[in-house]
Short mmCIF file of the C-alpha atoms (twelve columns), coordinates in Angstrom:
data_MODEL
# 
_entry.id   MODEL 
# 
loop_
_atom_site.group_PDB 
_atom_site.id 
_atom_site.type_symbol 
_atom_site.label_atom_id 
_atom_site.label_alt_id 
_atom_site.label_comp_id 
_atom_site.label_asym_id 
_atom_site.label_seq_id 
_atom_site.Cartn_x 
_atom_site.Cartn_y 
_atom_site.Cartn_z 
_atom_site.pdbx_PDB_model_num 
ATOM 1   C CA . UNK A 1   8.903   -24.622 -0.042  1 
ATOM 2   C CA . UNK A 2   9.349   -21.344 1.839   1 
ATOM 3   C CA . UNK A 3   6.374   -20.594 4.686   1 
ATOM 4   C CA . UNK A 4   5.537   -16.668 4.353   1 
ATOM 5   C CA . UNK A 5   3.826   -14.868 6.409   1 
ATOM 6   C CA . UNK A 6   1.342   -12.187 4.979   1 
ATOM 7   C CA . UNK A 7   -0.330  -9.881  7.512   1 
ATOM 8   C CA . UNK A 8   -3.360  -7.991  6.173   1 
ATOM 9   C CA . UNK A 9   -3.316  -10.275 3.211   1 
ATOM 10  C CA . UNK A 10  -7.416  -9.999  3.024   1 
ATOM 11  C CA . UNK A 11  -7.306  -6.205  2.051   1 
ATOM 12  C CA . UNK A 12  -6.463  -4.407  -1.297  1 
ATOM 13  C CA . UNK A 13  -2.365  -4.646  -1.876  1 
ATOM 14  C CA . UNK A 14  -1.970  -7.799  0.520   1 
ATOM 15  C CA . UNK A 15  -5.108  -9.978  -1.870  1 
ATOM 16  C CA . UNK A 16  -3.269  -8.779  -4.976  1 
ATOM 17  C CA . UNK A 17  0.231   -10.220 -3.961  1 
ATOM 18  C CA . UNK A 18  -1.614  -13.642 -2.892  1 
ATOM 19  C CA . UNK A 19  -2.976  -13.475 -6.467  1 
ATOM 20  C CA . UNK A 20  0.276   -13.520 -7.859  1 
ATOM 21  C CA . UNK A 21  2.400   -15.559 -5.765  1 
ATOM 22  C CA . UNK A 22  -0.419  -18.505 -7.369  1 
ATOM 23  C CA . UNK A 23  2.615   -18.756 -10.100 1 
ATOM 24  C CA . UNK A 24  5.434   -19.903 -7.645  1 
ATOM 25  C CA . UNK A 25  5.249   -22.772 -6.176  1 
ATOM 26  C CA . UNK A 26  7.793   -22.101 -4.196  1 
ATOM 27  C CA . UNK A 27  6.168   -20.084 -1.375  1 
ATOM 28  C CA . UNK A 28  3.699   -20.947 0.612   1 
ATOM 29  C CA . UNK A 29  1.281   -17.871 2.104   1 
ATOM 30  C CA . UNK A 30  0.221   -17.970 5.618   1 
ATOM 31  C CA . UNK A 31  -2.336  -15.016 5.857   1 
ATOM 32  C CA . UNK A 32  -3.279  -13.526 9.133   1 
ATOM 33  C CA . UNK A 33  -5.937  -10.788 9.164   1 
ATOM 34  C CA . UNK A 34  -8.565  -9.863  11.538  1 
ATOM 35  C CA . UNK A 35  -11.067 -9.233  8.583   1 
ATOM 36  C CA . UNK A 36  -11.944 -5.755  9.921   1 
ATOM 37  C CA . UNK A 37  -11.265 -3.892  6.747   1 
ATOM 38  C CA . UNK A 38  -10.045 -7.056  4.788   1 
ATOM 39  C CA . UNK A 39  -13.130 -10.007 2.872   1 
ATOM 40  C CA . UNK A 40  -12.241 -13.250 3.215   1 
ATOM 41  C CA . UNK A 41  -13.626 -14.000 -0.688  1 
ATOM 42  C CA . UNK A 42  -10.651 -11.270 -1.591  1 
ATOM 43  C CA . UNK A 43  -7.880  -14.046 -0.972  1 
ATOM 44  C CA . UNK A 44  -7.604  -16.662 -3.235  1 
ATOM 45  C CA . UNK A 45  -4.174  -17.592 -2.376  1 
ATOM 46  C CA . UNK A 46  -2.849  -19.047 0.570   1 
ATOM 47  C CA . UNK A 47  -3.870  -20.264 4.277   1 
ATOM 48  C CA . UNK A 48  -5.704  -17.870 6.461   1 
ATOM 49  C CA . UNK A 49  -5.407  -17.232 10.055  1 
ATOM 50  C CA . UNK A 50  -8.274  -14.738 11.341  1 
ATOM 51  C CA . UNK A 51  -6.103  -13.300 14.018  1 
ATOM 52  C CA . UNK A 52  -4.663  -10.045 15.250  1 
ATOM 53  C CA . UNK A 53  -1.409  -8.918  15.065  1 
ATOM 54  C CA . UNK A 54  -1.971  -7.638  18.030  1 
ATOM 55  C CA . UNK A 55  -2.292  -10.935 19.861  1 
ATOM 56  C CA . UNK A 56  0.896   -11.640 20.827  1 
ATOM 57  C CA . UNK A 57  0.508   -15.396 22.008  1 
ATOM 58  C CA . UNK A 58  -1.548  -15.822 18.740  1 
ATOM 59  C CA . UNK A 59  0.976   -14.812 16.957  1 
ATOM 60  C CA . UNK A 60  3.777   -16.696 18.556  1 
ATOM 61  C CA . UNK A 61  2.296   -19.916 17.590  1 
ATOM 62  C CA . UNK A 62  2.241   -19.271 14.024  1 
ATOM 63  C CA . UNK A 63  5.728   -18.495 14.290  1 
ATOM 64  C CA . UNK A 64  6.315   -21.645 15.900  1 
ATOM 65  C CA . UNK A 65  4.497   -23.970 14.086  1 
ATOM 66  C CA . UNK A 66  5.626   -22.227 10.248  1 
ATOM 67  C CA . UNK A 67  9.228   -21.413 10.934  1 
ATOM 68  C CA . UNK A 68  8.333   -18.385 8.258   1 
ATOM 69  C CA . UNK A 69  11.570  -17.580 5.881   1 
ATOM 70  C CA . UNK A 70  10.006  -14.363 5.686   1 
ATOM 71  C CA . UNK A 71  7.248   -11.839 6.421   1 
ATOM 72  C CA . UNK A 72  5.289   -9.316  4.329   1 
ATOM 73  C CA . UNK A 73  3.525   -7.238  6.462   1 
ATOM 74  C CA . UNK A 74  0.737   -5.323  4.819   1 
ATOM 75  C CA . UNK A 75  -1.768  -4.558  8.132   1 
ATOM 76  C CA . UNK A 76  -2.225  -1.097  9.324   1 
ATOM 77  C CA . UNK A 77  -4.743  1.552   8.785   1 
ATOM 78  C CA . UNK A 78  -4.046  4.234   5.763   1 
ATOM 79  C CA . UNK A 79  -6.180  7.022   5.829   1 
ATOM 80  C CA . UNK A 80  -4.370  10.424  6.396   1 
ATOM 81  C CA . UNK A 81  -7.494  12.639  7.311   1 
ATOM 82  C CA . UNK A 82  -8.474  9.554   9.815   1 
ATOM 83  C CA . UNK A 83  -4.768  9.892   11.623  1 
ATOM 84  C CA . UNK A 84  -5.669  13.283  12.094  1 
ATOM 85  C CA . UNK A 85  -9.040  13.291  13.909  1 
ATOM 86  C CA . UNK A 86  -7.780  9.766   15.744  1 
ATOM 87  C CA . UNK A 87  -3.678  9.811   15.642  1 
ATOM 88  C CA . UNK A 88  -3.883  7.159   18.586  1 
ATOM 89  C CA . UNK A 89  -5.527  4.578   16.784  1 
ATOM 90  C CA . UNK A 90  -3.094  4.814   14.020  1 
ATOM 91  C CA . UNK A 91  0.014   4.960   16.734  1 
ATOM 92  C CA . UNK A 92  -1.454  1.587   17.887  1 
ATOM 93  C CA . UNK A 93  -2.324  -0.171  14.885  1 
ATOM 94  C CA . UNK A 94  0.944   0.907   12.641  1 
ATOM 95  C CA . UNK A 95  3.527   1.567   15.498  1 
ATOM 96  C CA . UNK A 96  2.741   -0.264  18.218  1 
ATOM 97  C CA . UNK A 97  1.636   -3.609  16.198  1 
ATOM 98  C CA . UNK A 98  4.379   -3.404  14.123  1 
ATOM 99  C CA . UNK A 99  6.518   -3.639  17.595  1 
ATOM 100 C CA . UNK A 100 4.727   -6.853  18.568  1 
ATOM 101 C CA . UNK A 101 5.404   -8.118  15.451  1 
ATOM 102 C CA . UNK A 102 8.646   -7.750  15.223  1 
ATOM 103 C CA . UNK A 103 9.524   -8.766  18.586  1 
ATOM 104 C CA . UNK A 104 8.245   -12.422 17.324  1 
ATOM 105 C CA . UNK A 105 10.520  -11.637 14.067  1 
ATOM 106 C CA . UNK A 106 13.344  -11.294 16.334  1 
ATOM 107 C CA . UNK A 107 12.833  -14.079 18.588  1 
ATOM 108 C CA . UNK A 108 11.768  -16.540 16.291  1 
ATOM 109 C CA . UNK A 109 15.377  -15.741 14.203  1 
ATOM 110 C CA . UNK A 110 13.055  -14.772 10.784  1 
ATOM 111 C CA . UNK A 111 15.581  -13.601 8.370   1 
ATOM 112 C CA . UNK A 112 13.201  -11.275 6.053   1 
ATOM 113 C CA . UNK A 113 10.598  -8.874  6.297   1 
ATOM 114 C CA . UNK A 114 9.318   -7.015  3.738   1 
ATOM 115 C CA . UNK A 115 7.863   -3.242  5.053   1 
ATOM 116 C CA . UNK A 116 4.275   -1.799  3.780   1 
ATOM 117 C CA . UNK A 117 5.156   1.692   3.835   1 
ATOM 118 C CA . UNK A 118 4.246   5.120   2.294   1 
ATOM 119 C CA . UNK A 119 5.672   8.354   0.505   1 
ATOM 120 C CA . UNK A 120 3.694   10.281  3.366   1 
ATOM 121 C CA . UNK A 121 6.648   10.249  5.642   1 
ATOM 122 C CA . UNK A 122 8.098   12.590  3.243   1 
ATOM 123 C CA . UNK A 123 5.414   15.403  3.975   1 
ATOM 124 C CA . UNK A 124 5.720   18.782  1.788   1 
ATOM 125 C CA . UNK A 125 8.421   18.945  -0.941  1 
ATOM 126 C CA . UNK A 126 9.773   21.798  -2.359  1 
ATOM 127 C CA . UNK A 127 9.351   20.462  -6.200  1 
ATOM 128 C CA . UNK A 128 6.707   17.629  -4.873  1 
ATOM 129 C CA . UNK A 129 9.274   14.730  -6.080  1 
ATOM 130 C CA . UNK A 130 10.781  12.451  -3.433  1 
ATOM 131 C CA . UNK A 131 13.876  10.416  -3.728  1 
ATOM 132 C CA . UNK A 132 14.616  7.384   -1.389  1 
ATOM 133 C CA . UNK A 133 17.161  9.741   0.070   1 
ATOM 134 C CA . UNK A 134 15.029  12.923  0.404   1 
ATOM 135 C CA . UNK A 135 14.819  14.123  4.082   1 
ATOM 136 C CA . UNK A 136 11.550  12.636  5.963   1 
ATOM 137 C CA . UNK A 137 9.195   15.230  7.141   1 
ATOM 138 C CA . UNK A 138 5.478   13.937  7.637   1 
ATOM 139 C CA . UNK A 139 2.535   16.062  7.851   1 
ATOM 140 C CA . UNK A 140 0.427   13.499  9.418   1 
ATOM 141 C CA . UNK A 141 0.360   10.801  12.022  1 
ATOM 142 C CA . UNK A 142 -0.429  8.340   9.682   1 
ATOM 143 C CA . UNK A 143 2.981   9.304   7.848   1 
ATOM 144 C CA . UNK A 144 4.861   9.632   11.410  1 
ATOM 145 C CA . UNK A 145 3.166   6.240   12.538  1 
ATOM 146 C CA . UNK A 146 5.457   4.791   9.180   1 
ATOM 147 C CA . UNK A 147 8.471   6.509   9.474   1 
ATOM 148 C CA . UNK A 148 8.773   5.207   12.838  1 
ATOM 149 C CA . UNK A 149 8.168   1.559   11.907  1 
ATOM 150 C CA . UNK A 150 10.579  2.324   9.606   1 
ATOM 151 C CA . UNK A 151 13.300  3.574   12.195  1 
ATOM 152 C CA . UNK A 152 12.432  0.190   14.280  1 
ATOM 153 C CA . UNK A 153 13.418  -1.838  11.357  1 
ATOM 154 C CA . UNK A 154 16.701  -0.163  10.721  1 
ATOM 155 C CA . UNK A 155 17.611  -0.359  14.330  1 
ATOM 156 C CA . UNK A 156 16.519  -4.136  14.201  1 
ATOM 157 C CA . UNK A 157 18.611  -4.855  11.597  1 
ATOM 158 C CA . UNK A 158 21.613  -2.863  12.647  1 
ATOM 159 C CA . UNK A 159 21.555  -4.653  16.227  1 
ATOM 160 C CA . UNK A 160 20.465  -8.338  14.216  1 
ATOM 161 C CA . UNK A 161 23.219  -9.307  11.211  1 
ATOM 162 C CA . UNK A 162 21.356  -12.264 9.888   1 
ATOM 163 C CA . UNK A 163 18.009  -9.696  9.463   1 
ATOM 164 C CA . UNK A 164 17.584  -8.206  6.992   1 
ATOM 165 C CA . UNK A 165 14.411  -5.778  5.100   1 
ATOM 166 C CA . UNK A 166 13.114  -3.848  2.474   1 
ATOM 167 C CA . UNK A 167 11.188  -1.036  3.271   1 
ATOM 168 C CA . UNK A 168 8.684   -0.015  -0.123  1 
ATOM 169 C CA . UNK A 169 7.134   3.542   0.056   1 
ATOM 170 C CA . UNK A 170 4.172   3.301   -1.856  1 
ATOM 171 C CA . UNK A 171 2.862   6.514   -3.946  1 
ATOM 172 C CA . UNK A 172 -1.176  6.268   -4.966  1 
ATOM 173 C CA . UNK A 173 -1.924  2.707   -5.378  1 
ATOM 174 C CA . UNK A 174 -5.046  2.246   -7.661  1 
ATOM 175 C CA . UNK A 175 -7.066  0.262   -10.183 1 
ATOM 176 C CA . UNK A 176 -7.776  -3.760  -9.516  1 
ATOM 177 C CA . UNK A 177 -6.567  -6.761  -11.019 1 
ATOM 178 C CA . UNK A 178 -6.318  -7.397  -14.852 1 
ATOM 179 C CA . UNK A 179 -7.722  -10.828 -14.496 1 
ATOM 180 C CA . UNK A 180 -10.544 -9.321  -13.356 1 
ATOM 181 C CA . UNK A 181 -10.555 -11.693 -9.735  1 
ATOM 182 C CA . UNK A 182 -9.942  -9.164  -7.578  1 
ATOM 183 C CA . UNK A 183 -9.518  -5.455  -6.778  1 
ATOM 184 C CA . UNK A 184 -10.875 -2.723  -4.166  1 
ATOM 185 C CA . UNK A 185 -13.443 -3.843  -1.760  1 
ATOM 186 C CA . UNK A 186 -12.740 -1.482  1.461   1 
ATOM 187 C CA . UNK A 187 -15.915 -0.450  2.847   1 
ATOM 188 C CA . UNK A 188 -16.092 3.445   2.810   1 
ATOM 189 C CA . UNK A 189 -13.162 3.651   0.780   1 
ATOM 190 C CA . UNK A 190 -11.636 7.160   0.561   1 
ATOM 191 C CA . UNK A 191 -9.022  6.689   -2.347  1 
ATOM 192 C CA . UNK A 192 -9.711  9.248   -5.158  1 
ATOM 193 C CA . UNK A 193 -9.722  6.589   -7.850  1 
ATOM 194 C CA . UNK A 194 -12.287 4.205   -5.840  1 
ATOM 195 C CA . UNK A 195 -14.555 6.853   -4.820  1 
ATOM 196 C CA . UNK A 196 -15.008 8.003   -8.350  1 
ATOM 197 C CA . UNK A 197 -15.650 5.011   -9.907  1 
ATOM 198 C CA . UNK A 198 -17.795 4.310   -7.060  1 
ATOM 199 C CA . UNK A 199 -19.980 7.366   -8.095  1 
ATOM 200 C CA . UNK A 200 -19.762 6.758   -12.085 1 
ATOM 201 C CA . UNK A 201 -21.479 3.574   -11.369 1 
ATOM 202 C CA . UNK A 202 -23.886 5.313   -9.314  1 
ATOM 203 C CA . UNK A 203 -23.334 3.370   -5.573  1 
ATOM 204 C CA . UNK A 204 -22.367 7.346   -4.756  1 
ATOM 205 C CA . UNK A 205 -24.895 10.240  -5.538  1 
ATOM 206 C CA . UNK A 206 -21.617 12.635  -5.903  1 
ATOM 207 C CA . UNK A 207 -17.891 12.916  -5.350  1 
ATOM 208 C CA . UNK A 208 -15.769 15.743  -3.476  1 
ATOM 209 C CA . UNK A 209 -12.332 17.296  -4.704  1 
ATOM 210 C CA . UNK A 210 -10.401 18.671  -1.356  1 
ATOM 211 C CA . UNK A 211 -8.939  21.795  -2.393  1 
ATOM 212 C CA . UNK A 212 -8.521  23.598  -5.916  1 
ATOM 213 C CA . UNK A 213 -5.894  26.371  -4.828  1 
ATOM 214 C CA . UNK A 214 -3.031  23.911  -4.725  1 
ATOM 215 C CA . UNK A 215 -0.148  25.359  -7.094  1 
ATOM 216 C CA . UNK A 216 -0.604  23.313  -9.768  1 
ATOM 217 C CA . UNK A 217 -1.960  23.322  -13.376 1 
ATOM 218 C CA . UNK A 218 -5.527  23.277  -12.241 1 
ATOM 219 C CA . UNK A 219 -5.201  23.529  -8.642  1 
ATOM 220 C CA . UNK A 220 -5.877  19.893  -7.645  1 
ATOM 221 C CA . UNK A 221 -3.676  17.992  -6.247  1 
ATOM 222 C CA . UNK A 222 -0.943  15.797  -8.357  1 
ATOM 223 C CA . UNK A 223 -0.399  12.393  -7.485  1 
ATOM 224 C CA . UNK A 224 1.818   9.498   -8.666  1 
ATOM 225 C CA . UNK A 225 -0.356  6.477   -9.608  1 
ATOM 226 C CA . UNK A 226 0.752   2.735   -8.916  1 
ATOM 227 C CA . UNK A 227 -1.321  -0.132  -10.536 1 
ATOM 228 C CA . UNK A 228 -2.204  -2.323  -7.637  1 
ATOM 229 C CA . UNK A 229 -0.665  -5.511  -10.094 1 
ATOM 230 C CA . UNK A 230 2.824   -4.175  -10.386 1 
ATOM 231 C CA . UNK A 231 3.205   -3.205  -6.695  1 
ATOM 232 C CA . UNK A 232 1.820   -6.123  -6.444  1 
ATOM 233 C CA . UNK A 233 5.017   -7.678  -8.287  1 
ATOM 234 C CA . UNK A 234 7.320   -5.733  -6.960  1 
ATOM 235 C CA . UNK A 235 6.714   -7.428  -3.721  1 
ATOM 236 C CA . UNK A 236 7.650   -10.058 -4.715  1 
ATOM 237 C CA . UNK A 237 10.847  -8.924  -6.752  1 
ATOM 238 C CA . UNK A 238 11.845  -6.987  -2.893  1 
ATOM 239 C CA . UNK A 239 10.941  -10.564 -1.323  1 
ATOM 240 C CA . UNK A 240 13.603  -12.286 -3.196  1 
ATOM 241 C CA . UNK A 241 16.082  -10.001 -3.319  1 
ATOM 242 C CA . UNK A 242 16.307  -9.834  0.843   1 
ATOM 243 C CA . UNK A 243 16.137  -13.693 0.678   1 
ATOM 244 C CA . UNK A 244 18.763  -13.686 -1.997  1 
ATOM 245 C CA . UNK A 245 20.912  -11.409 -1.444  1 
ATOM 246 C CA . UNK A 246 20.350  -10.320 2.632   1 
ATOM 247 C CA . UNK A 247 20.544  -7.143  2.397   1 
ATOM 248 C CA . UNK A 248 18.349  -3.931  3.165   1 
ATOM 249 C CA . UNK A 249 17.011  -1.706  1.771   1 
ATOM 250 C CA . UNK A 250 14.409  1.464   1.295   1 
ATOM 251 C CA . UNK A 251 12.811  2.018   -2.457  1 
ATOM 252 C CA . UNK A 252 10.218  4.200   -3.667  1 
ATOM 253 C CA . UNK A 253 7.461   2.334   -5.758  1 
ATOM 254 C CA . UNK A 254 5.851   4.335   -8.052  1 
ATOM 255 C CA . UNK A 255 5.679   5.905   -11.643 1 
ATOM 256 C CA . UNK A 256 7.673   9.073   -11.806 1 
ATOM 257 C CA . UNK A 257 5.124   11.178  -12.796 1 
ATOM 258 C CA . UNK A 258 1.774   12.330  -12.594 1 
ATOM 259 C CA . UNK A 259 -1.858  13.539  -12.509 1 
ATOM 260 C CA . UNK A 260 -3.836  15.718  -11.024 1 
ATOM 261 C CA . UNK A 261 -7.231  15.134  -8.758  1 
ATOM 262 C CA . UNK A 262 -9.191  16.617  -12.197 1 
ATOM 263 C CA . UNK A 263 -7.548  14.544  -14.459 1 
ATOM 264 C CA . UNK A 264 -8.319  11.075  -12.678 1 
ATOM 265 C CA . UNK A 265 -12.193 12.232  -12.695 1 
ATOM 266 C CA . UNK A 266 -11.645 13.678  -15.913 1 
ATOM 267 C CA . UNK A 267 -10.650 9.643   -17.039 1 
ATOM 268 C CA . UNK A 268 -13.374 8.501   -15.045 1 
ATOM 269 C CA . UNK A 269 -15.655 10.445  -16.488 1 
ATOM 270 C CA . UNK A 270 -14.352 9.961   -20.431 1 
ATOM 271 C CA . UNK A 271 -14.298 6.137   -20.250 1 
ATOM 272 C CA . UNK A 272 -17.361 5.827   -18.102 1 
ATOM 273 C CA . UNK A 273 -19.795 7.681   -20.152 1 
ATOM 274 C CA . UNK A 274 -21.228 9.287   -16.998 1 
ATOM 275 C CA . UNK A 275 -20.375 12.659  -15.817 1 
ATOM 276 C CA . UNK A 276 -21.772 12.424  -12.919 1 
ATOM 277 C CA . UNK A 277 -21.705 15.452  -10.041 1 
ATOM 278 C CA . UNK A 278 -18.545 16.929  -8.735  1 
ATOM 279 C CA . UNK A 279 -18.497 19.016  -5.758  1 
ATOM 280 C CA . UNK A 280 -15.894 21.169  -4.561  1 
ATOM 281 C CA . UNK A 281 -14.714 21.500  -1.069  1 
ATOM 282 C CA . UNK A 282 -11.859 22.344  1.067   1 
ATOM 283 C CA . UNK A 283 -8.811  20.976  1.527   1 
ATOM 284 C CA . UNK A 284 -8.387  18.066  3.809   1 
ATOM 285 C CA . UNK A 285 -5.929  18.326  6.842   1 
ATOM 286 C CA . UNK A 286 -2.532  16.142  6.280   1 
ATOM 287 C CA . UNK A 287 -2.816  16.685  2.088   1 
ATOM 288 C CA . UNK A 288 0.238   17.353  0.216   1 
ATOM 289 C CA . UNK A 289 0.120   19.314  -2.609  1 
ATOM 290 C CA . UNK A 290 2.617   17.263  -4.676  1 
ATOM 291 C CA . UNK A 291 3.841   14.269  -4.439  1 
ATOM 292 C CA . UNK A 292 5.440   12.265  -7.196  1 
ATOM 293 C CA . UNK A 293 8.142   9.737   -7.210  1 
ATOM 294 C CA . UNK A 294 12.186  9.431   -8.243  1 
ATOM 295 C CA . UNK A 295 11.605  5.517   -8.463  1 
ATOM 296 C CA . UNK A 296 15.230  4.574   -10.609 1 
ATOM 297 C CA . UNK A 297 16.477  2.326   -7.991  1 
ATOM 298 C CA . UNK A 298 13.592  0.139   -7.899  1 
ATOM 299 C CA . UNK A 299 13.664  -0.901  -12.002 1 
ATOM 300 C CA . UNK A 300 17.934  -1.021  -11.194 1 
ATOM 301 C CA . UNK A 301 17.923  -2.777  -7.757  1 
ATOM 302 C CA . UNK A 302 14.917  -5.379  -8.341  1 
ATOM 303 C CA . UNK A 303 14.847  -5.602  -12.073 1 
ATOM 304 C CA . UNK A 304 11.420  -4.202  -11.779 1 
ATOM 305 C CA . UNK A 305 9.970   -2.420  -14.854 1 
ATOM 306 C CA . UNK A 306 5.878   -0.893  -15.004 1 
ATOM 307 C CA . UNK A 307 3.838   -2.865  -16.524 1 
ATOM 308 C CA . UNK A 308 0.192   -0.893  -16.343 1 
ATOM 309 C CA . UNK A 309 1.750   2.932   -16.729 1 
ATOM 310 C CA . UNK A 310 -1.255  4.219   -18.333 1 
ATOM 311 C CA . UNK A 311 -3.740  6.081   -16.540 1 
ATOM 312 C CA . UNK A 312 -6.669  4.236   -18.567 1 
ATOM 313 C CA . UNK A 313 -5.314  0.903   -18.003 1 
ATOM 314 C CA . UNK A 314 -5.988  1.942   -14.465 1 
ATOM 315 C CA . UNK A 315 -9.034  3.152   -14.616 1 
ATOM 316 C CA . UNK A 316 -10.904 0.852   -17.389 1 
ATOM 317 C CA . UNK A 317 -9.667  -1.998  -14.806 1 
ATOM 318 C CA . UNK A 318 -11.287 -0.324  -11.605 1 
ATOM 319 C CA . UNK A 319 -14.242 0.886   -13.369 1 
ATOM 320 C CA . UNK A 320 -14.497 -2.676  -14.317 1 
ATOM 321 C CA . UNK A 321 -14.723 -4.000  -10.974 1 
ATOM 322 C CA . UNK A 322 -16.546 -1.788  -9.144  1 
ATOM 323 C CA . UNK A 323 -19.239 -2.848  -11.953 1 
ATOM 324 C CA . UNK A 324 -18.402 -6.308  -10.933 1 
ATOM 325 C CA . UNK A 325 -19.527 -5.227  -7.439  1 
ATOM 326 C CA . UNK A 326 -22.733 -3.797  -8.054  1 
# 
C-alpha cells in the first residue's frame, strides 16, 4: 500500500478525489487541512491531519513517519477578485506554501507530486481557447501565484531526476458528486454554478452576472465546465501515470467547449422551476472574457475520457445538493 499525501483534502476537488480513491485499495490518503475553508464531515476517505502546510516542523513529521510515494496537493485559496483586493495573501498561501512544501518533497526524496493548478495563468486569449502550450499571461495574482508554483516544480524536477509531476490546469470545476455524498460546501462560495443554485433554493435573495458587454453571443462570459467527479478521476489517472511511468508533465482538464454566464442560470433556472432574481452588474477585476480548453492530451496521455459532459448532469447534481444542505 502506497501512503499519499492529500493537502486540502477537506475542501471541494480534494473531498471528491478521497471519495474515489475508496475503490483502490492500494493507496492509502493522509489528509492534512487546516479546516479553514475545508468540513471535516466532507472527507470520507482517508486519515486526517488538521495541520497547516505552513507549519514546517508539522509537516516534516508526516513526512517522516508516512514515507509518502506521492503528494496531491490541492490547498490554496482560488478566488480571482479576492487576489486582487489581497494579492499577498494569495502570494503566501499558493506561492510561498507551496515552497515549504516542496522543500519537505525534496528532502524527504518523494518521487511524485501531483499540481492543483488553473487555466488563469493563461490570462486573455485571442480566440479564448488555451492549449497546454499556449503562452502564459495571467491577469491576476491568483493566476501569477500558480504559474509560479508551476515554474518551482519544473525547476525542481529539472535539478531532481528521480522527481517527477504533473501539473493539471483546471477550467470551471462544478456540480457535486453523483452518489449524492458529497459536493460544494465553501462558505461564501463565489463559483457561478454554486451561487445560483444557492439562490434557486432560496439560501440567496438574488444572484449577480459581472459584465454583459463581453464579445460573446450574449455578452456573458463563456466558460469551460468540469464535473467535479471526472477531475476528480483524472487525478487519479495523472497520479499513476507519474508513479508509473516518472515522467512530467502539464495537461489541461477540461471539456473543450462551452457556456456562457446566461446559459448556466438559464439551466438553473429550467431544471429548478424557480426563476428567481438576476441582477446585473459590472465586470469583476481579473475576469477573462473567454476561456475554454484544447484538452486532447489529457484523453491521449492518461486514457482519460468525460464522463458527466452535459451541462444538466451538472447542474441537476448541484441543485441536488445544495437541497441536501438546506
Amino acid at each position: 500500500m502506497k501512503n499519499i499525501l492529500v493537502t486540502g483534502g477537506a475542501g471541494y476537488i480534494g473531498s471528491h478525489l478521497l471519495n474515489q480513491l475508496k475503490s483502490l485499495p492500494e493507496f492509502h490518503p493522509v489528509v492534512v487541512d487546516n479546516l479553514s475553508t475545508g468540513k471535516r464531515e466532507s472527507i470520507l476517505h482517508g486519515e486526517l491531519h488538521v495541520g497547516d502546510v505552513a507549519d514546517t516542523e508539522f509537516m516534516a513529521k508526516l513526512f517522516e513517519k508516512f514515507n509518502f510515494a506521492g503528494v496531491l496537493h490541492f490547498a490554496g485559496s482560488v478566488v480571482v477578485p479576492e487576489s486582487v483586493a489581497d494579492p499577498l495573501k494569495y502570494y503566501e498561501n499558493n506561492t510561498a506554501n507551496t515552497l515549504k512544501l516542496l522543500s519537505h518533497v525534496a528532502r524527504f526524496k518523494t518521487p511524485a507530486l501531483i499540481f492543483s493548478s488553473t487555466a488563469a495563468v493563461y490570462g486573455n486569449l485571442a480566440d479564448g481557447v488555451a492549449h497546454e502550450d499556449t503562452p502564459t499571461n495571467p491577469e491576476s495574482p491568483y493566476g501569477r501565484t500558480k504559474l509560479m508554483s508551476e515554474w518551482m516544480l519544473q525547476d525542481m524536477a529539472h535539478a531532481l531526476p528521480d522527481f517527477s509531476y504533473m501539473i493539471l490546469r483546471y477550467f470551471n470545476v462544478a456540480g457535486a458528486s453523483l452518489d449524492g455524498r458529497i459536493g460544494q460546501s465553501t462558505p461564501q462560495a463565489t463559483h457561478l454554478l454554486k451561487v445560483a443554485c444557492e439562490t434557486a433554493v432560496e439560501k440567496r435573495a438574488q444572484m449577480q452576472i459581472y459584465g454583459t458587454d463581453y464579445p460573446t453571443k450574449d455578452g456573458t462570459c463563456i466558460r469551460d465546465f468540469i464535473h467535479v467527479d471526472d477531475l476528480a478521476r483524472a487525478h487519479i489517472a495523472a497520479l499513476k501515470y507519474v508513479l508509473e511511468e516518472k515522467k512530467s508533465q502539464t495537461l489541461n482538464c477540461g471539456y473543450g467547449h462551452g457556456h456562457t454566464v446566461s446559459e448556466v442560470i438559464s439551466a438553473v433556472k429550467k431544471l429548478s422551476g424557480r426563476d428567481f432574481p438576476v441582477e446585473l452588474a459590472p465586470r469583476r477585476p481579473g475576469d477573462c472574457g473567454v476561456v475554454m480548453s484544447k484538452a486532447d492530451k489529457i484523453k491521449a496521455l492518461l486514457d482519460w475520457e468525460p464522463q458527466h459532459d452535459s451541462l444538466d448532469v451538472i447542474v441537476k447534481s448541484a441543485l441536488e445538493w445544495e437541497r441536501k444542505l438546506k
